[in-house]
N, C-alpha and C positions, 0 to 999 in steps of 0.2 A: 589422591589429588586428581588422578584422573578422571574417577566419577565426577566430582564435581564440576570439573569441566566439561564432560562433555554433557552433562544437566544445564549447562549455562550457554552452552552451545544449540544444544536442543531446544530451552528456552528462546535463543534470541531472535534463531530463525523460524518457530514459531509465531514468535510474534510478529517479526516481520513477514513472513509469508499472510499473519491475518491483518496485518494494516495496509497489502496491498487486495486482497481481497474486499477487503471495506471500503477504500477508492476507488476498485473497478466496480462496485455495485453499486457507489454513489453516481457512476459517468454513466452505467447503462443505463439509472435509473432517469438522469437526464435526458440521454438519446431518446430514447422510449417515451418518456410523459414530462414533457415539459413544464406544462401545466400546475403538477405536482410541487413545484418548486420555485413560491409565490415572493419568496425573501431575492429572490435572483433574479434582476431585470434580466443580466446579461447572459443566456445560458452557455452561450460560447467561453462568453470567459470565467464562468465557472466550469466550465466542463472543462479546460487548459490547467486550472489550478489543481482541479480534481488530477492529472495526467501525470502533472507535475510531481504528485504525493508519490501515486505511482511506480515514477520514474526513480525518485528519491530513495522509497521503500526497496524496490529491484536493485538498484545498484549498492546498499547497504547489501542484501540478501548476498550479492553475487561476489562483493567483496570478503563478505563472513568466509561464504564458500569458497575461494578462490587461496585468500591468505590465510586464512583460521581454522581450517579441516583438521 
């Protein structure tokens, strides 16, 4: 049982570790070229929701790690 835990473990913070990656590269890709991202009047507040994900995915990640090790 233990393998499979920590396979599920290994999965999750993988995956979270890669959906906060795919938020910080959607904000730098903001910061950086605005332009690029014609569906968003507001870059500000998309770049806030983008932070948002971020923040979300990180504190999932920190929780895994903190209680679930």
């Amino acid at each position: 049982m233990k393998i499979l835990r920590d396979k599920i473990y290994q999965a999750t913070k993988e995956y979270l570790r890669g959906q906060i990656e795919k938020h910080v590269a959607n904000a730098e890709v903001m910061m950086s070229n605005s332009v690029g991202i014609g569906e968003h009047s507001d870059v500000v507040e998309s770049l806030e929701k983008e932070l948002e994900k971020v923040a979300h995915y990180s504190d999932m990640l920190n929780a895994l790690q903190t209680y679930l090790k």
